[in-house]
PDB file with SEQRES, HELIX, SHEET and CRYST1 records, atoms N, CA, C and O in Angstrom:
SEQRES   1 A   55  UNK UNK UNK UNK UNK UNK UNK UNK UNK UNK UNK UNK UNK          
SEQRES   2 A   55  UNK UNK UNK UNK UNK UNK UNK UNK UNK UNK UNK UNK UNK          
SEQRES   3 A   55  UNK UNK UNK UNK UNK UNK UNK UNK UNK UNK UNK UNK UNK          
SEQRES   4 A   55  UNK UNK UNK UNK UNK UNK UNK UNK UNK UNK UNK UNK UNK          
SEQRES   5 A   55  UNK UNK UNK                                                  
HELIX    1 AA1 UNK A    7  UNK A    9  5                                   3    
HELIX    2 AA2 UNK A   32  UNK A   54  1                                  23    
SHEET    1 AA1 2 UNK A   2  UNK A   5  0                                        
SHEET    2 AA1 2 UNK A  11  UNK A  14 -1                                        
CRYST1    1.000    1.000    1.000  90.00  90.00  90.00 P 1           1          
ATOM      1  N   UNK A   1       5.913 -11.249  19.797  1.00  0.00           N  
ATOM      2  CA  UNK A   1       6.939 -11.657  18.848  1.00  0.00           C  
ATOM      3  C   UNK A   1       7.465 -13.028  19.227  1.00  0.00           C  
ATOM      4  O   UNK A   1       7.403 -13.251  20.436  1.00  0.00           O  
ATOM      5  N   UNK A   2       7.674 -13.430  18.917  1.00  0.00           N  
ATOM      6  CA  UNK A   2       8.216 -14.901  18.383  1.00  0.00           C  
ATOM      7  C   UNK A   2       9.608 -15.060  18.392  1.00  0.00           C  
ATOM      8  O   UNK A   2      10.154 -14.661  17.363  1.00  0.00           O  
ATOM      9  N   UNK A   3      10.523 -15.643  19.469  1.00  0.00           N  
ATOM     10  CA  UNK A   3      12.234 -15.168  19.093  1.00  0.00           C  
ATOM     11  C   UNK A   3      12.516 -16.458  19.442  1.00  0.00           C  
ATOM     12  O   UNK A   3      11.965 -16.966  20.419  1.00  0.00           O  
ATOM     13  N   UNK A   4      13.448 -17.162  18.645  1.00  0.00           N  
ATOM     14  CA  UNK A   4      14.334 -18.239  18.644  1.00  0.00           C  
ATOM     15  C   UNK A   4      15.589 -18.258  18.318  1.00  0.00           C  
ATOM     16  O   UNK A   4      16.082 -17.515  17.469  1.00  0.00           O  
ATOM     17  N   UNK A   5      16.228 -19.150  18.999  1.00  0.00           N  
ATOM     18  CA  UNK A   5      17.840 -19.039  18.977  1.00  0.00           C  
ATOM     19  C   UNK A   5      18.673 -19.956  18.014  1.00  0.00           C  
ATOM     20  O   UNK A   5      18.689 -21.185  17.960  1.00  0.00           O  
ATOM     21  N   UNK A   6      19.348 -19.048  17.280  1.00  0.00           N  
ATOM     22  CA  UNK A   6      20.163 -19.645  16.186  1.00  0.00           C  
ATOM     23  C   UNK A   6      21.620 -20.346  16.812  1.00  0.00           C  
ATOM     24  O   UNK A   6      22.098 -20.174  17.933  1.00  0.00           O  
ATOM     25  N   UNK A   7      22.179 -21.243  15.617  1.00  0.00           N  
ATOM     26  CA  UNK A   7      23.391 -21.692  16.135  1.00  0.00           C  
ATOM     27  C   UNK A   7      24.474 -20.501  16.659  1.00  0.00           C  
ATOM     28  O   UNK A   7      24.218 -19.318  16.439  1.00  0.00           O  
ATOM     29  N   UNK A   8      25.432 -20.820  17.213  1.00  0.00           N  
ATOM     30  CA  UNK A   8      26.084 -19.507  17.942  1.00  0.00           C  
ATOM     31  C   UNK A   8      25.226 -18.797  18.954  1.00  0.00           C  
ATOM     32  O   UNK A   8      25.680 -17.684  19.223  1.00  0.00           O  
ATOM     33  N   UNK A   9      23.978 -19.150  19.677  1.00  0.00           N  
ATOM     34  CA  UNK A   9      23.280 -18.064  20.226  1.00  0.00           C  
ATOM     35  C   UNK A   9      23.173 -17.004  20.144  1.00  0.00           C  
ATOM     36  O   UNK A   9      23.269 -16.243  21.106  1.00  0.00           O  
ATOM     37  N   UNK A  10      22.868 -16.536  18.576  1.00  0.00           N  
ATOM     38  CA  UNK A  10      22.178 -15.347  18.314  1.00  0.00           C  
ATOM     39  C   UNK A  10      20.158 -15.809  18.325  1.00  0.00           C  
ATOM     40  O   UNK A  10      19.541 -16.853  18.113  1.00  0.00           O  
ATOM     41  N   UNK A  11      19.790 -14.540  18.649  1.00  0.00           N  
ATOM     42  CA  UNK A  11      18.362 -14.611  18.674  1.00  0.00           C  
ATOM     43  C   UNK A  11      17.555 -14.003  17.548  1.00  0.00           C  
ATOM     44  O   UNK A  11      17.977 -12.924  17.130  1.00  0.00           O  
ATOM     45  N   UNK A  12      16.732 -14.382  17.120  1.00  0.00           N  
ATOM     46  CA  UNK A  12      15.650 -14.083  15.991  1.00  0.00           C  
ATOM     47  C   UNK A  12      14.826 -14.147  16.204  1.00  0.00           C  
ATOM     48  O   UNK A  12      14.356 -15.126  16.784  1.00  0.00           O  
ATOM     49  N   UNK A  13      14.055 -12.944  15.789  1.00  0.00           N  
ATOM     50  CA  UNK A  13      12.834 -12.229  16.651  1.00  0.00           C  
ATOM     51  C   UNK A  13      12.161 -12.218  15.002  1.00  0.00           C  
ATOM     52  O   UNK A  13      12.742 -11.617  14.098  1.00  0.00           O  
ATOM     53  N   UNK A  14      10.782 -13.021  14.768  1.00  0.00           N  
ATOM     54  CA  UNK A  14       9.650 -12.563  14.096  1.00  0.00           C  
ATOM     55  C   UNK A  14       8.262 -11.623  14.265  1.00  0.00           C  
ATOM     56  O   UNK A  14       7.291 -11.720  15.015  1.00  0.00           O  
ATOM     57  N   UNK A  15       8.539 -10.912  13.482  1.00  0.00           N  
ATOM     58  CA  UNK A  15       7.375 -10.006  13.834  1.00  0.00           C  
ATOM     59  C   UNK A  15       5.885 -10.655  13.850  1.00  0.00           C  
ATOM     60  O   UNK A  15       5.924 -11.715  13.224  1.00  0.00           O  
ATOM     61  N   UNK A  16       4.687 -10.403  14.311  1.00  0.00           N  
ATOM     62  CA  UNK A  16       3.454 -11.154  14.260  1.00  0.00           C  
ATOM     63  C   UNK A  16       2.905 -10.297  13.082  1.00  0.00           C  
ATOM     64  O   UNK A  16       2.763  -9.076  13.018  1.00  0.00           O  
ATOM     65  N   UNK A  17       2.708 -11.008  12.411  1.00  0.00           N  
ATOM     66  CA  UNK A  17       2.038 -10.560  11.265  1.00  0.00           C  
ATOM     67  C   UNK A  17       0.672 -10.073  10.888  1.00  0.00           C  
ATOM     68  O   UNK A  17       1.046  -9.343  11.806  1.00  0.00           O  
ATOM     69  N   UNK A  18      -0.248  -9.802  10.580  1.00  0.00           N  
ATOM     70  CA  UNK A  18      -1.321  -9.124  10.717  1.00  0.00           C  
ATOM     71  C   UNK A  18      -2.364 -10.537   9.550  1.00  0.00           C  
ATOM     72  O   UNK A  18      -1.894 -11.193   8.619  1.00  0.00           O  
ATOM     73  N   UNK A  19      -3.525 -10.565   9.992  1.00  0.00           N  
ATOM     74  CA  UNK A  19      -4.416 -11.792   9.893  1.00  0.00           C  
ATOM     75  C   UNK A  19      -5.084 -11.621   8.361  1.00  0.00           C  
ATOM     76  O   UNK A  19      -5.945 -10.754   8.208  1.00  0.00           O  
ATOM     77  N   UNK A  20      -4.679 -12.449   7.245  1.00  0.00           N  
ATOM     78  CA  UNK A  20      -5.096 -11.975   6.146  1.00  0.00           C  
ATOM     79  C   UNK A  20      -6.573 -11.846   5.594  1.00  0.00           C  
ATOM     80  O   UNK A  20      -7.429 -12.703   5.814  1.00  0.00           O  
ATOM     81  N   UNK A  21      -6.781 -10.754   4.894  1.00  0.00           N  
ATOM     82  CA  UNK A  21      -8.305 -10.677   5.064  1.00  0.00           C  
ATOM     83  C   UNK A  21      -8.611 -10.959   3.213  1.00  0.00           C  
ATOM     84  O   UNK A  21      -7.960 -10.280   2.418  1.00  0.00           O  
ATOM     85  N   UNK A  22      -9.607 -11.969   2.708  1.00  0.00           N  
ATOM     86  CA  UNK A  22      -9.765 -12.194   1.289  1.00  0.00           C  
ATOM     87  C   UNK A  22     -11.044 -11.238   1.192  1.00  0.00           C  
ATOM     88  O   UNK A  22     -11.888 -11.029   2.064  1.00  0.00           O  
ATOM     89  N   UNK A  23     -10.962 -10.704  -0.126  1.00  0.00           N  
ATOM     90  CA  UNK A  23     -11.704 -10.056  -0.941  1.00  0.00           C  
ATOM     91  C   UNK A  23     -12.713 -10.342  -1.704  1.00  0.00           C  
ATOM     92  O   UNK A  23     -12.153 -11.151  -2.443  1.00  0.00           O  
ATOM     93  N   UNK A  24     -13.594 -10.295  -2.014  1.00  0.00           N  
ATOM     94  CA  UNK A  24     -14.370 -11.399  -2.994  1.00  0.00           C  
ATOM     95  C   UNK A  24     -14.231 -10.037  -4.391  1.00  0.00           C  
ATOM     96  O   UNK A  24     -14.103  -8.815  -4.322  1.00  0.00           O  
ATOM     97  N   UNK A  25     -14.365 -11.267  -5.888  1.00  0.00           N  
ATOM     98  CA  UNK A  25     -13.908 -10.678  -6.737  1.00  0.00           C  
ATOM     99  C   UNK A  25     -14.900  -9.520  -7.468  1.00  0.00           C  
ATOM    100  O   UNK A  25     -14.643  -8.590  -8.232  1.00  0.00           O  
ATOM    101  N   UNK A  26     -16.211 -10.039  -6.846  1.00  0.00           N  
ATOM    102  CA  UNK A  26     -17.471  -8.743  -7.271  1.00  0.00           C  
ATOM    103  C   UNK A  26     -17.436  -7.926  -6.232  1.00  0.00           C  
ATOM    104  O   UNK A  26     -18.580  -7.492  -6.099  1.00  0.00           O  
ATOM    105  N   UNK A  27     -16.625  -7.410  -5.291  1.00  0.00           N  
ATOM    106  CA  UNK A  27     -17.096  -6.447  -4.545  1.00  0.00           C  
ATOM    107  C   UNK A  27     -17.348  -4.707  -5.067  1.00  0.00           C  
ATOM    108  O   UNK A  27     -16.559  -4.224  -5.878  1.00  0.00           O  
ATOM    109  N   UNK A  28     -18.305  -4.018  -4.609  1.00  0.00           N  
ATOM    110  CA  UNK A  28     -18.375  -3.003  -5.203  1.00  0.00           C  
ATOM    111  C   UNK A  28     -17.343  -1.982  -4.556  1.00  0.00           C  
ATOM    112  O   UNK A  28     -17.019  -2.038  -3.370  1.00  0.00           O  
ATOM    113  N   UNK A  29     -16.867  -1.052  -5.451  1.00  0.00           N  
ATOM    114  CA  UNK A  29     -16.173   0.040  -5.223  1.00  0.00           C  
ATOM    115  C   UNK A  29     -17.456   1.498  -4.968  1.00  0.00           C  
ATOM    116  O   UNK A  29     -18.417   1.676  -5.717  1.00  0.00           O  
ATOM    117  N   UNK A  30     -17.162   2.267  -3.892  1.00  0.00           N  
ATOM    118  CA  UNK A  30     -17.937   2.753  -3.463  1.00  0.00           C  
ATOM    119  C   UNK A  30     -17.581   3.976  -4.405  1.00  0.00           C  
ATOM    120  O   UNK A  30     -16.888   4.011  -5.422  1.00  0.00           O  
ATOM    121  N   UNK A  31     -18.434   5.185  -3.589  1.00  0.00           N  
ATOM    122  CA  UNK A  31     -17.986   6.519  -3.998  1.00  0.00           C  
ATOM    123  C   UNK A  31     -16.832   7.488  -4.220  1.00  0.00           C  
ATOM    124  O   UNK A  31     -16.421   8.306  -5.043  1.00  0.00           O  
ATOM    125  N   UNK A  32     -16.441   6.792  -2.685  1.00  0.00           N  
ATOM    126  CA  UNK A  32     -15.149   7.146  -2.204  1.00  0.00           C  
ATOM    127  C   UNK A  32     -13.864   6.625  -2.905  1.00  0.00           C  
ATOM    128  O   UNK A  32     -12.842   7.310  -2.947  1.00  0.00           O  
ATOM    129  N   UNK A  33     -13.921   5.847  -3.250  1.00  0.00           N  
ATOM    130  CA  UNK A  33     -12.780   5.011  -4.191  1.00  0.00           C  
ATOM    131  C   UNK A  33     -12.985   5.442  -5.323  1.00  0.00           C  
ATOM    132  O   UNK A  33     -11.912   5.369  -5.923  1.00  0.00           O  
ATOM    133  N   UNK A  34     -14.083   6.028  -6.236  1.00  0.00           N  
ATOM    134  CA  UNK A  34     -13.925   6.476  -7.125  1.00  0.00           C  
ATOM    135  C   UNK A  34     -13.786   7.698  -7.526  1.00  0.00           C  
ATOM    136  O   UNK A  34     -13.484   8.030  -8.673  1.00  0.00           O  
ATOM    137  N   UNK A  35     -14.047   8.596  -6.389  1.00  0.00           N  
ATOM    138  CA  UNK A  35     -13.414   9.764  -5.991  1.00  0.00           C  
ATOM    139  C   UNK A  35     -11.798   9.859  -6.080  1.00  0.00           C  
ATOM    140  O   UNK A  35     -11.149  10.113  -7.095  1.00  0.00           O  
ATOM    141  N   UNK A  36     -11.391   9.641  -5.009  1.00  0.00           N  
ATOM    142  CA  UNK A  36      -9.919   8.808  -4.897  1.00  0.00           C  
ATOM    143  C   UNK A  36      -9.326   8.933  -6.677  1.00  0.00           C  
ATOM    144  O   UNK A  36      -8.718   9.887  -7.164  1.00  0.00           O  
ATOM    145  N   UNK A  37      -9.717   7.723  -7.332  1.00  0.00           N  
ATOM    146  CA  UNK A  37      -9.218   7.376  -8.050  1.00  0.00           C  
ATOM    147  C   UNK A  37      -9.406   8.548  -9.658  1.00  0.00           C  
ATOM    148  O   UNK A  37      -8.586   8.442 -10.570  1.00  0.00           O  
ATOM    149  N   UNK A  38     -10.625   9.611  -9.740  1.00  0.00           N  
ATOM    150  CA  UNK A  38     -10.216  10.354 -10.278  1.00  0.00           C  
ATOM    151  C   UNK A  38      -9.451  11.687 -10.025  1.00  0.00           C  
ATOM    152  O   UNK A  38      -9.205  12.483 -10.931  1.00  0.00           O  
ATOM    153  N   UNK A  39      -9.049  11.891  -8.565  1.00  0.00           N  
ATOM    154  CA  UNK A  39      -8.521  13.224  -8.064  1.00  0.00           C  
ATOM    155  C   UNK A  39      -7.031  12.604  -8.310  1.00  0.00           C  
ATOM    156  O   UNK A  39      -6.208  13.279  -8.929  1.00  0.00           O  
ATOM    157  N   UNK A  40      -6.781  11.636  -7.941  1.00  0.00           N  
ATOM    158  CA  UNK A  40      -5.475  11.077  -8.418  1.00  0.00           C  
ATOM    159  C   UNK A  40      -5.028  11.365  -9.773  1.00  0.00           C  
ATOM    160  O   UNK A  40      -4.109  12.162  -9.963  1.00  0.00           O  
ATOM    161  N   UNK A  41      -5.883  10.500 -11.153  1.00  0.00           N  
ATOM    162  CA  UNK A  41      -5.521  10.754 -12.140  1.00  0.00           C  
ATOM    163  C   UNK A  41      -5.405  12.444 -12.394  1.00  0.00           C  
ATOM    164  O   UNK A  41      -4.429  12.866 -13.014  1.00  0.00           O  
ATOM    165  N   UNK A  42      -6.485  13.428 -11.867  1.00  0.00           N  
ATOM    166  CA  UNK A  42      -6.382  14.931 -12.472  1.00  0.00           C  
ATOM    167  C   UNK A  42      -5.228  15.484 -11.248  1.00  0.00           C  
ATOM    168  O   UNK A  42      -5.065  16.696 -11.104  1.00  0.00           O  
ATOM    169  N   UNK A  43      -4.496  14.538 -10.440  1.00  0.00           N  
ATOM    170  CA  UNK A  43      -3.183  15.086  -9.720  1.00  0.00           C  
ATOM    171  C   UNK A  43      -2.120  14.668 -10.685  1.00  0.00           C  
ATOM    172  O   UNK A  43      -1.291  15.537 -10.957  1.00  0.00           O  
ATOM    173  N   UNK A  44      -2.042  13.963 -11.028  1.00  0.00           N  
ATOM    174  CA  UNK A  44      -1.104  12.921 -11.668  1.00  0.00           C  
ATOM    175  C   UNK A  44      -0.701  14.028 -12.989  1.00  0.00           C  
ATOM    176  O   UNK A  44       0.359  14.621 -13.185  1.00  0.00           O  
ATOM    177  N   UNK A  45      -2.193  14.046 -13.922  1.00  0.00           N  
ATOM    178  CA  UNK A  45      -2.142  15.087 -14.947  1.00  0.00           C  
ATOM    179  C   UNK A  45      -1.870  16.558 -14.800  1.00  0.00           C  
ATOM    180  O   UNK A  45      -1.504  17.349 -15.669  1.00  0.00           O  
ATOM    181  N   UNK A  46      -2.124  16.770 -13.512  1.00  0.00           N  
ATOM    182  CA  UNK A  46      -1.467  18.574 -12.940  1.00  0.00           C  
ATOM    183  C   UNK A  46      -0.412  18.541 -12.772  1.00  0.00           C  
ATOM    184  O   UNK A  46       0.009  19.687 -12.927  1.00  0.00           O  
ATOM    185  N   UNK A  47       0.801  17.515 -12.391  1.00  0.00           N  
ATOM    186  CA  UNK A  47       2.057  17.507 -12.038  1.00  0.00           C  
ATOM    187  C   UNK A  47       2.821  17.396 -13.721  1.00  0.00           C  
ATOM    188  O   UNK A  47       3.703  18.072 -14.251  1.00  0.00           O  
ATOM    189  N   UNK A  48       1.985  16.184 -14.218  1.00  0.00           N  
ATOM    190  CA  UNK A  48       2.778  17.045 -16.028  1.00  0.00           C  
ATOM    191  C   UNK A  48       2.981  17.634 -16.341  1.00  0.00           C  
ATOM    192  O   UNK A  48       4.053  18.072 -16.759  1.00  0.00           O  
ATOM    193  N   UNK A  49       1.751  18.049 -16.285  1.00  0.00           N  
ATOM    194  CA  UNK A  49       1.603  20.037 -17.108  1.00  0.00           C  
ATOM    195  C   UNK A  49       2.470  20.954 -16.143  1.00  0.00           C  
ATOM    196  O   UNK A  49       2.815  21.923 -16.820  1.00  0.00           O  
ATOM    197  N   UNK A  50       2.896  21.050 -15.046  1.00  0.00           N  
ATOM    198  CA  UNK A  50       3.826  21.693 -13.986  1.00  0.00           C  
ATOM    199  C   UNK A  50       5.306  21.578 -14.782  1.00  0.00           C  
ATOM    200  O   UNK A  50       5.992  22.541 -15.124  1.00  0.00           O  
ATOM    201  N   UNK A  51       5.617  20.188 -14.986  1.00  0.00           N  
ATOM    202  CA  UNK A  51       6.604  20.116 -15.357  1.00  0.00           C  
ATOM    203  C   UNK A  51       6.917  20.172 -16.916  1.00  0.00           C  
ATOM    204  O   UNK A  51       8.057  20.099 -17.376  1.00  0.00           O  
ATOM    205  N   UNK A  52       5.895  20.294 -17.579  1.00  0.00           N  
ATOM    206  CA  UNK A  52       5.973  20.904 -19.529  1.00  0.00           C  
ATOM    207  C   UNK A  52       6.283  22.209 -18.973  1.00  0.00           C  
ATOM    208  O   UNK A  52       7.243  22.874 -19.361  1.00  0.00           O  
ATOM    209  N   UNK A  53       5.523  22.556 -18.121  1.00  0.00           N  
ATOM    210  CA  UNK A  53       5.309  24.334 -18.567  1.00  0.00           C  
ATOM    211  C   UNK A  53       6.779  24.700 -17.832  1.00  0.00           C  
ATOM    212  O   UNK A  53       7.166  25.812 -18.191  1.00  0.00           O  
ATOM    213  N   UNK A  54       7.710  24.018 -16.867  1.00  0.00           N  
ATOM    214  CA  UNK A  54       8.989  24.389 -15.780  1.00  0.00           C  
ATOM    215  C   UNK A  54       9.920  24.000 -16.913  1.00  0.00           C  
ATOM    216  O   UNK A  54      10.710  24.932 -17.064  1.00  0.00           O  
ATOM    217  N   UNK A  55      10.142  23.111 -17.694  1.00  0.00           N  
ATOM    218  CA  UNK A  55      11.177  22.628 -18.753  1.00  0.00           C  
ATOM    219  C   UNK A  55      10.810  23.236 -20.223  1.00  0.00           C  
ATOM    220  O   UNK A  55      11.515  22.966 -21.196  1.00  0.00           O  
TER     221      UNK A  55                                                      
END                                                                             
């Protein structure tokens, strides 16, 4: 961490930040992500219907 001293001698501490990583814009989405992404939507749609059928 990174700490420097402000007027009044208070100290300020920066956290180290984590190293940014770029994406390229064709990357493929695997199996797993599209897995993911329909168990989500049929979670998403089970919690509706939970709450039509509770109200």
């Amino acid at each position: 961490m990174q700490v420097t001293t402000e007027d009044g001698g208070r100290l300020n501490a920066f956290a180290k930040e984590p190293r940014m990583e770029v994406i390229e814009a064709g990357s493929n989405r695997g199996p797993g992500t599209q897995l993911m992404l329909i168990s989500g939507a049929v979670l998403v749609v089970a919690l509706m219907a939970v709450t039509v059928v509770i109200s």
